[in-house]
Structure formats: structure tokens, C-alpha cells
N, C-alpha and C positions, 0 to 999 in steps of 0.2 A: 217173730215176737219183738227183734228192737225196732223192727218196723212198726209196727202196733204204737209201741210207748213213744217212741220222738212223732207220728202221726198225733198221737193223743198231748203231747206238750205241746207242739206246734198249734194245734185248734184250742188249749187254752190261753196264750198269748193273745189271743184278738179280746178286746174288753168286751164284745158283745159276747162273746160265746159263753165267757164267765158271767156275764148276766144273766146268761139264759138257766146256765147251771143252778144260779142262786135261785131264780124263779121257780125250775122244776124240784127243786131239795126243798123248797115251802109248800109247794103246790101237791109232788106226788103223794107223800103225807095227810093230805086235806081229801085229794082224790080216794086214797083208801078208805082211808076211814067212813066218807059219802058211801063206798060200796059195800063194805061191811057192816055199817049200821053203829061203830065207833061213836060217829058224832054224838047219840045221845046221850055221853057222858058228858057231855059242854052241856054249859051257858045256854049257849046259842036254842033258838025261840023254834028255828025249821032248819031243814037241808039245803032250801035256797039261800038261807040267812048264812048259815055256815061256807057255805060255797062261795058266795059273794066278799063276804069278810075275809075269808084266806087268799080268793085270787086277787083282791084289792092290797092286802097285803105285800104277796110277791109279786107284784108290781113295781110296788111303794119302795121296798125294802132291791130291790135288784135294783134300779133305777138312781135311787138317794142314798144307797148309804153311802158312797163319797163326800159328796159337794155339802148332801143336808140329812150328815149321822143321827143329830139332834131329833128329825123330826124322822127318821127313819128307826128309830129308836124308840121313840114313843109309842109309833104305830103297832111294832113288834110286840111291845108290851101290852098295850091295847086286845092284841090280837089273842094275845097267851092268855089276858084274862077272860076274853070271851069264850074262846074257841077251846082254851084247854091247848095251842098247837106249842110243844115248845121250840120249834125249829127255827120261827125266825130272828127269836132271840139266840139261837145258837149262831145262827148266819152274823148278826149285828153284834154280836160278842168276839167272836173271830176275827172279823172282819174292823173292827175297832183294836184290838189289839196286834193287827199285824201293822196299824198306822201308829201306834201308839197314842191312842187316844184313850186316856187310862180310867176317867172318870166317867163316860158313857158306858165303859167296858163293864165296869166295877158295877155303877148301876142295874146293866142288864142280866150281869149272875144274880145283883140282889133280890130281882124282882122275882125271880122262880124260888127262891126261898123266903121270902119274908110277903108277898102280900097273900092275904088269908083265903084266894081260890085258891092256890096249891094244895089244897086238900081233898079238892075233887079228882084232881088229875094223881091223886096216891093212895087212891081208894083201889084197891084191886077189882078187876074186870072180871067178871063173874058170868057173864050172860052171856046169850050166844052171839052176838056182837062182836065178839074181843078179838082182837088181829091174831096177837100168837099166843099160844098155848100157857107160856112161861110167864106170861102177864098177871094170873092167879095168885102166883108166888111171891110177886113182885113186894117189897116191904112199904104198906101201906103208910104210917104216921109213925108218930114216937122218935126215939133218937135212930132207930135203924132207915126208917122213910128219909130225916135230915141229914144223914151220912147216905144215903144209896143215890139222892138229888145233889147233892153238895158234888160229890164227882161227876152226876152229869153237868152240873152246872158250868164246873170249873174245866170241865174239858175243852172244849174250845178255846179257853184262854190258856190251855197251856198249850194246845196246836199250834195256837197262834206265837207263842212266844218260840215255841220249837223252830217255827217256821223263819222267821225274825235272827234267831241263832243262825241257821243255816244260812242263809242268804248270805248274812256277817261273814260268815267261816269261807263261802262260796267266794266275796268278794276281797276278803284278805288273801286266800289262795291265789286268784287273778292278780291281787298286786304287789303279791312277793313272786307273783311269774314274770311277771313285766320288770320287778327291779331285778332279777334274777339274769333277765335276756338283757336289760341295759349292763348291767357290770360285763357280763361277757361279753359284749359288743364292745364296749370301750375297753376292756382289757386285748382282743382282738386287733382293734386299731392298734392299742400301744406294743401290740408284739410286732403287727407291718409294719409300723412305723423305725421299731429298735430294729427290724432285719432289714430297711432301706434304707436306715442311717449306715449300719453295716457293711450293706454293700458296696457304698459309696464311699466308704472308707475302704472298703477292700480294692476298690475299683482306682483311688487315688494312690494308695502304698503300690500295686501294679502300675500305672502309670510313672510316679516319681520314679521307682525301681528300675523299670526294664526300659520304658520307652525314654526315658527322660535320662534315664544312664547311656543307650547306644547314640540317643542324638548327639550328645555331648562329647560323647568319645569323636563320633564322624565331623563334628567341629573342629573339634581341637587336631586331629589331624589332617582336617583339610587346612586348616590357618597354619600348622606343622609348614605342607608343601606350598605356601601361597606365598611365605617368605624364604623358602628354598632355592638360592641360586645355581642351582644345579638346574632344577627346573624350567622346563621351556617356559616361554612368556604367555603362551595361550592357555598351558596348565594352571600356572599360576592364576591368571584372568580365573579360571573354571572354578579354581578352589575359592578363590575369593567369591564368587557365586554364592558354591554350598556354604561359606563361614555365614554370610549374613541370610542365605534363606535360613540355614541352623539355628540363629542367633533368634530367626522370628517366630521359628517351631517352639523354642523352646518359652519366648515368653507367651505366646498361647497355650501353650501347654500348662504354664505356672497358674494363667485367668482359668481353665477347667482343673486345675487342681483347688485352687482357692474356692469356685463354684461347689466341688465335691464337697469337700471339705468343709464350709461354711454349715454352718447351723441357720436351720428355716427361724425366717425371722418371728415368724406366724404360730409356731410351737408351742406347746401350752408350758410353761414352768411350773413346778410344784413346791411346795414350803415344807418345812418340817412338821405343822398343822394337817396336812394332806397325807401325812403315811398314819393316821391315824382310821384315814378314813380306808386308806389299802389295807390296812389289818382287819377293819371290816368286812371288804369284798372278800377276802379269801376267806375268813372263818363261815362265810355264807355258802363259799365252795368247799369246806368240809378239813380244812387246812386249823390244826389247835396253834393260834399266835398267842402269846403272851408280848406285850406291848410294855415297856417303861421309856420312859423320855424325862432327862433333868430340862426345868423349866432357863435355863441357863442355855441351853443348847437352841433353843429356838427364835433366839436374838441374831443366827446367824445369816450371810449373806443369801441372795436368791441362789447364786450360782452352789454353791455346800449343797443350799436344802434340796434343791431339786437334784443333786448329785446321790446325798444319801435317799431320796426316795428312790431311784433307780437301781441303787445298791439293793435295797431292800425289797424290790419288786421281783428283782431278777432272783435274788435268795428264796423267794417265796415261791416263784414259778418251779425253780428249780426243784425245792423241797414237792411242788404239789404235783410235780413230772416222775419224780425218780424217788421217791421216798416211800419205802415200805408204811411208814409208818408217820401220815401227815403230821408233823407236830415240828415249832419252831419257837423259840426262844428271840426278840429280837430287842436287845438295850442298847440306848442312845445315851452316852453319859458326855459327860466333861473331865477329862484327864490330863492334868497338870496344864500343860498351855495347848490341849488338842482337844480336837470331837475324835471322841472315840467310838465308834461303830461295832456291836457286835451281832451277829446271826446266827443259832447254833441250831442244829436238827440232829435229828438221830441217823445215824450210819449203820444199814444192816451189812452182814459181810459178805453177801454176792453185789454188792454195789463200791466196793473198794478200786475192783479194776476199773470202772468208768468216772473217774468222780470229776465232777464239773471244773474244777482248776485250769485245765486246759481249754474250758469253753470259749467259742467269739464273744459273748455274752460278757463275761467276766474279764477275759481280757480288754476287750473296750473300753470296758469301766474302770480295768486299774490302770491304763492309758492315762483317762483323763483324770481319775485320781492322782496320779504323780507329774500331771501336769498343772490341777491347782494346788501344790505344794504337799500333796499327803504320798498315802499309800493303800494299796487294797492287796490285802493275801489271806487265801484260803491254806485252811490248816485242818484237815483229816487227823483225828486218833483210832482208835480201837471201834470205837462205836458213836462216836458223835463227827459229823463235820462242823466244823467252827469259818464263818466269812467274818475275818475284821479287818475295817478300815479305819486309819489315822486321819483325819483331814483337819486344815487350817481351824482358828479358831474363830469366835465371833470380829467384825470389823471393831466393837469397840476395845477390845482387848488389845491387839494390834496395832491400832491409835496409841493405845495407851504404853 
């Protein structure tokens, strides 16, 4: 069966096939009625008459109503007064307001109700002629005939607007999927990027640490025996060796730590403007932010604002990793002569033993916090964790 339905959307995709559609939806209509003997409720003079005017019709009307609605329009109407058919005004009605072409549209419900043959075609079918049974019944004139026509009239143009909605709803869905797959992809990068900064800091504290402490040691005491006169002369020679191969380890070692260590020049920086748009992304990821920011605060340097968006980024992964209960609190104020940072979410109490304060994440960041003169510390109570950081104020304050 979903073979069936994607076969059958797939064959109306192609423009002819929809052509042909609109052709037999005016034609088969005209065909019946020629075999049941229908037509002699028309206009029309003979069956050849009738026959020639509908398939000239769904022709006309498959063919133009694109390019020339106008005169595809006309025809329909033409056809409905002769014929009695009202299908291709149905076709031309639809079909005009899925373009939004509103006054062709408008015109072609008018015609089935206001020009004065509509009263043949709402004469009930009495004779043996008449297609279906229920047609007898049918409400011929009076206010029940203009209310029983008035909804056939109007139904294709609400198809058509139905159809118009969907599409909209169809193509907002595609592209809240595509900004949906863009934020995650760039929030993706920004978490490889903050676990290769990491490691390359982990990778340089290791090196300073271990390798750059035993070299230094095997220096200092080869330089020890190099001026030991106790020491043989060819010892001496050897130690003086290892002091300056030592001496060359260690300042390539200093050029791959400075390497680790360095910030890509290429990195994108962020402003205090920019974590407006991070309280975004995450409330799109189902994370409740509450955002304040003093307009005071965003005078501050590149290196702050892109410090506290990182602050705030990592608070908000954190909250949307490990938080029963996505919801985050984040104000940015101006406190005495600081920026003061705060981040609060709620703490359930099987999350007390693991709580982020020890994280690489956080540690990193109150690193470099207390290296541009602030501070960064997390502070758990009973039921909320609270992330605040002190950091410098703006440069004009500081000037001043």
C-alpha cells in the first residue's frame, strides 16, 4: 500500500501527468453524461455539440491555465453556460487559488452563482436520463438551491487554500529542520573544538610537568659533574655534552609548548551580543533560559565577551547533559567595579554526587578566568547549582 501512494505522488510530479488529470476530471463528466442521455439538460443544440465543446474545453483549460488563467477562465465559463459542465470551473477555481490569483478565482465561484443559466443546472433530474439516483432530491432554486451551490462553489477554493497552508506548514518544517541540523552541527564543532583546545592543554601541563622537569633535573646535574674536579676530564667533556644537548631540548620544548598552548589565530571570537543568540539555540533544544543582560556590560573587551560566552555555553551544555529538569537562569550584570556572571539551574538530589565543579570544561575556564584578572566558581545548595564568575570590567572604566 505505501508502494501504491509514493508510485501515485511520484506520477503526479511530472506536469504532463497533471495535465492529463485535469483533462480527464472535465472530460470524464462530459463522457458520462453523452452515455446516459444527461446532456439533454444543457444548452447544447446536439451530442456532437456537447462533446466537441467539453473536449475543447479540457484541452483549453489543461493546457493554459498557467501561462493564460485569463483566457482559460473564460473558456470554463463559456463551457458551464453552455454545457451546463461545472467541473472546469472547478479545475480553474483550484487551480487559481493554489497560485493565488485571487480575482480570476473569485470571478469563477461567481459565475456558478450569479449568471441566470444556473437554474437549469438546479432543476432536479427527473427523467430517465439522470446519472444518480439522489439527484431527484437535489435542492433545486430558492435560498436552499443558493446555499446547496454556494458550497459546491466554494469548495475548491478552500482545497485550494488548504492545500497552500500545507505546503507553508510543509516548508516551515524543512526549515526549522535545516536550522535545527545547522545549530547542532555548529554547536558539534564548538564542543571538538573546546575537547582539542583541552587536550592540548592537557598535552602541554604533561609536557611542562614531566618531560620538561626530568630534562632539567638531567641538566642540572650533568652541569653538577662537568665542573667537578674530582671528575675525570673525558667525564667532564661528556657532561658538558648532555648540559647543552639539555639546554636545546629544553628550548624546543618551550617552542611545542608555546605551539600547544597558543590560541588558533583563525577562531571565531564571540561578543556579549552573541550569547543572545546561544540562549536561542538551546531553547530550540528544549533547554527553558531566562536571558538578562545590563546594556553596560556589553561595552566590554573582545577577550571578557568571548570569555563569558564560553562560560555560558558550557553552563548550558552542562544543564542540557545532566539536568533532570532543563531550566537555567543566566544574568549578566555590572557589580560595583566587575562583570558579574551568574548561571543558575536546578539540582535534583541523585545529581549531588557528580556535579560539574570538577569538570575539564569548567576548570579550563576558571583558568583562564583568573588569568584575565576575575574568577570562576561553582557553588551547589540543596537544590539549585549556581556558576558565577567575577571578571574585569569594561576597558573604559579602567581608563578611567
Amino acid at each position: 500500500m505505501v508502494w501504491v501512494v509514493e508510485h501515485w505522488q511520484r506520477l503526479f510530479r511530472s506536469r504532463r501527468a497533471r495535465d492529463v488529470m485535469v483533462a480527464l476530471v472535465i472530460a470524464g463528466p462530459a463522457a458520462v453524461g453523452l452515455l446516459t442521455g444527461l446532456y439533454r439538460t444543457s444548452p447544447a443544440l446536439s451530442p456532437a455539440a456537447f462533446a466537441t465543446i467539453a473536449a475543447l474545453c479540457a484541452i483549453v483549460v489543461a493546457l493554459w491555465r498557467r501561462e493564460y488563467d485569463w483566457a482559460a477562465v473564460v473558456v470554463a465559463c463559456a463551457t458551464f453556460v453552455v454545457t451546463d459542465l461545472p467541473y472546469p470551473v472547478y479545475v480553474m477555481t483550484f487551480s487559481l487559488t493554489r497560485r493565488r490569483r485571487w480575482l480570476p478565482a473569485v470571478l469563477s465561484m461567481g459565475v456558478l452563482l450569479v449568471l441566470p443559466a444556473h437554474q437549469a443546472l438546479f432543476e432536479p433530474v427527473a427523467t430517465s436520463g439522470h446519472l444518480f439516483e439522489f439527484e431527484a432530491s437535489l435542492p433545486a432554486s430558492g435560498f436552499n438551491g443558493l446555499v446547496y451551490w454556494s458550497f459546491a462553489a466554494v469548495a475548491p477554493f478552500v482545497v485550494g487554500l488548504a492545500k497552500n497552508s500545507l505546503e507553508e506548514a510543509s516548508l516551515d518544517r524543512e526549515r526549522h529542520a535545516a536550522q535545527s541540523a545547522e545549530r547542532q552541527r555548529r554547536l558539534r564543532e564548538s564542543t571538538l573544538r573546546e575537547r582539542s583546545l583541552a587536550e592540548r592543554a592537557r598535552l602541554a601541563s604533561m609536557m611542562h610537568d614531566g618531560v620538561g622537569h626530568h630534562v632539567s633535573v638531567m641538566v642540572t646535574t650533568a652541569g653538577a659533574i662537568s665542573v667537578d674536579a674530582a671528575a675525570a676530564a673525558s667525564i667532564r667533556d661528556r657532561c658538558d655534552l648532555i648540559v647543552r644537548v639539555g639546554q636545546k631540548a629544553v628550548g624546543e620544548l618551550a617552542e611545542v609548548l608555546d605551539m600547544l598552548s597558543g590560541t588558533d589565530t583563525e577562531e571565531t571570537r564571540f561578543a556579549i551580543a552573541d550569547i543572545a543568540d546561544l540562549v536561542r539555540d538551546y531553547r530550540s533544544l528544549g533547554v527553558d533560559v531566562a536571558y538578562s543582560v545590563d546594556e553596560t556590560v556589553e561595552a566590554c573587551d573582545t577577550a571578557i565577551g568571548d570569555l563569558c560566552y564560553r562560560i555560558v555555553r558550557e553552563a548550558l551544555t552542562n544543564v542540557l547533559r545532566h539536568a533532570d529538569e532543563p531550566r537555567a537562569d543566566v544574568r549578566l550584570a555590572h557589580a560595583a567595579d566587575r562583570i558579574r556572571l551568574t548561571v543558575t539551574s536546578p539540582l535534583a538530589p541523585h545529581d549531588r554526587h557528580s556535579l560539574p565543579g570538577t569538570g575539564r570544561g569548567l576548570r579550563l575556564l576558571a583558568e583562564e578566568a583568573a588569568l584575565a584578572g576575575g574568577d570562576l566558581a561553582a557553588c551547589p545548595t540543596e537544590d539549585t547549582f549556581v556558576l558565577r564568575a567575577e571578571l574585569p570590567p569594561p576597558d573604559r572604566e579602567r581608563e578611567g
